[in-house]
N, C-alpha and C positions, 0 to 999 in steps of 0.2 A: 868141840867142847874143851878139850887138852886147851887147845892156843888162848882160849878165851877164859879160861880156868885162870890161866899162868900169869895172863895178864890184870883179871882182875885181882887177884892173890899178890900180884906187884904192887899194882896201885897204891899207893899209900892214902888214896882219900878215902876209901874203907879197909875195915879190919877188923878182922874177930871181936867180939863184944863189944863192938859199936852199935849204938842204939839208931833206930832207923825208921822208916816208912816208907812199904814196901806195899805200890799199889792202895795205898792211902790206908795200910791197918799197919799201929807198931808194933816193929819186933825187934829183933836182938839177932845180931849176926852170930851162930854160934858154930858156923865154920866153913870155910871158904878151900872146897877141895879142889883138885884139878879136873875133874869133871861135874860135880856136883856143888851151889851151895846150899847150906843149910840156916833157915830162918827159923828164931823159935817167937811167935805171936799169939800173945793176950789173948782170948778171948773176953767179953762182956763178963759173961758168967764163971768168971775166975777159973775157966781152965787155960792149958796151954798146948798149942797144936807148934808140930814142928814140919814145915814146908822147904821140902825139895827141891829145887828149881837146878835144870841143868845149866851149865853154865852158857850153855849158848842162846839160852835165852834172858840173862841178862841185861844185855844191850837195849832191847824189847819192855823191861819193865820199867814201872815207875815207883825210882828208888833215892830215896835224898834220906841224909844225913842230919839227925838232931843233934845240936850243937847247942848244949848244957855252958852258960856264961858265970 
């Protein structure tokens, strides 16, 4: 988690408060630990849930970047 934490956190193709879509629902990267990151996703009914995901599964999701022109 640590290695893959550090590297994603490197990355410069995301970054905290990048807006996103994570497994096809948007969210808002709202922190990217070294073991943990943290996604906060919209719900329909106007709440908002904030998902966990270790970072070693990362790699594993499906995660692309919206890119506001």
């Amino acid at each position: 988690n640590i290695a893959v934490g550090l590297a994603f956190k490197l990355n410069r193709l995301f970054d905290e408060g990048d807006s996103v879509i994570i497994d096809d629902e948007p969210a808002i990267i709202v922190k990217i630990g070294i073991r943990t990151t943290i996604f906060s996703i919209t719900k329909d009914d106007g709440t908002h849930i904030w998902r966990s995901v270790p970072n070693s599964r990362i790699p594993y999701l499906k995660l692309e970047k919206i890119i506001k022109s």
